[in-house]
Residue, then its C-alpha position, 0 to 999 in steps of 0.5 A: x345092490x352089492x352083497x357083502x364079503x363073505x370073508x368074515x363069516x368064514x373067517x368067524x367059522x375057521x377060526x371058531x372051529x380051530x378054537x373048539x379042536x384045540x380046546x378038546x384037545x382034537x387037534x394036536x399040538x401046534x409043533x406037529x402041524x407045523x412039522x408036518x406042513x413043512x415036510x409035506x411042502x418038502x415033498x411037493x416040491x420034489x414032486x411038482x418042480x422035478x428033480x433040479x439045482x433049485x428043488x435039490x436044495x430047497x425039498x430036503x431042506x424044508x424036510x429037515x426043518x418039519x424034523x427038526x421042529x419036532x425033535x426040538x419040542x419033543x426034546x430029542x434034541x437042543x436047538x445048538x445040534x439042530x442047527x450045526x447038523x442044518x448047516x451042514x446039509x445045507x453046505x452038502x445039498x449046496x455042492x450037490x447042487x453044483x454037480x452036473x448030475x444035477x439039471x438046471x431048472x427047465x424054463x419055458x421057450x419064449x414065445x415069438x411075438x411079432x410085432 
């Protein structure tokens, strides 16, 4: 006999627990997970992809976005700066990017298979 998944059980006790930390406000405000989340991917992809043309873009992006969010819903500042000041890190990680300084993303040698 096949056991049932255990999907909804736990899915009932994730949900169910978010619920009751934010409803006694021990959880904090979305907008912080959500910054915190995003600048924590930032650094994992410096650290687990290494410095590259692809992560030299993407990490710090992904920082600004996690400081962006929170200074928007903290209302430092309106959402217009935000996203011209986004823009032009994009544009300035985009040409450090072409730099030669800067190495190409490493992949692994290809196997050899002899048929």
């Amino acid at each position: 006999m096949n056991k049932p998944s255990i999907f909804l059980p736990l899915a009932l006790i994730i949900i169910g627990a978010l619920w009751f930390l934010r409803a006694t406000d021990i959880l904090p405000p979305s907008y912080i997970i959500l910054s915190i989340a995003l600048c924590v991917a930032g650094v994992l992809v410096l650290i687990f992809d290494g410095i590259n043309k692809q992560s030299i873009v993407a990490a710090p992006l992904l920082i600004y976005c996690g400081v962006a969010v929170f200074l928007f819903y903290r209302e430092l500042l309106n959402l217009s700066p935000l996203i011209a000041l986004g823009m032009v890190v994009s544009g300035v990680l985009m040409l450090i990017a072409r730099s030669d300084l800067v190495p190409d993303k490493s992949t692994p040698p290809a196997k050899n298979s002899q048929l």
